[in-house]
Residue, then its C-alpha position, 0 to 999 in steps of 0.5 A: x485089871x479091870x473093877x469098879x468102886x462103889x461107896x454107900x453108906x461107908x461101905x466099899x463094893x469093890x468089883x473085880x471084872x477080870x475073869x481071873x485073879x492072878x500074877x500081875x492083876x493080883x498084885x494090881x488087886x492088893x495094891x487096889x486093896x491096901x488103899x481101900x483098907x483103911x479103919x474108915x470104912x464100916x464094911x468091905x464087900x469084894x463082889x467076885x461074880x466075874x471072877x472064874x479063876x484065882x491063884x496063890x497070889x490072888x488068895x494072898x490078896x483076900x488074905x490082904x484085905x482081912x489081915x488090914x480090917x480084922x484089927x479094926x473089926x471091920x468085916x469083909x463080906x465075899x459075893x459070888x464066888x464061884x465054886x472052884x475059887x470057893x474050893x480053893x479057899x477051903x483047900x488053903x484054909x482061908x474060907x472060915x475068914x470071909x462072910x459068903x453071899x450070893x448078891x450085894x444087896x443080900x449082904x445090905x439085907x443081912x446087915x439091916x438084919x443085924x442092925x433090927x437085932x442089935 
């Protein structure tokens, strides 16, 4: 599995650069997940604009990362996910759990936003 992390101002980008997310890069994907999930950071972005393709096991890993932040009401945010991976999101019924957006700095916009608001 190929991805890169990036840390700023507490908030992880994890960038997955496989063209799909399944089998054993899903597991690779959730193991990767368990570790950065941790109630220590502010926000989680998983940045999927390479990503074409996404299996059962790759949905579960998303799912992951929810199930471990939710409980600290620390939010993921999803950037660039493709239309079919967006449809298979919907079609498990798991899309209503995840912030869409098309870019990192889109998200970093909408949160100064909330912090102006706030």
């Amino acid at each position: 599995m190929r991805y890169t992390l990036e840390n700023r101002d507490n908030i992880v980008i994890f960038t997955i650069n496989n063209d799909n997310i399944v089998g054993e890069v899903a597991s690779e994907i959730k193991a990767e997940l368990l570790i950065i999930c941790q109630p220590d950071i502010d926000a989680l972005i998983i940045d999927l604009n390479n990503v074409l393709s996404i299996d059962s096991a790759g949905l579960g890993s998303l799912l992951l990362a929810h199930r471990q932040l939710k409980e600290h009401n620390i939010p993921i945010y999803l950037v660039g996910v493709t239309e079919l991976v967006r449809t298979l999101m919907s079609i498990s019924q798991i899309d209503s759990l995840f912030a869409f957006y098309t870019t990192v700095d889109e998200v970093f916009n909408d949160m100064e936003d909330e912090d102006i608001d706030n």
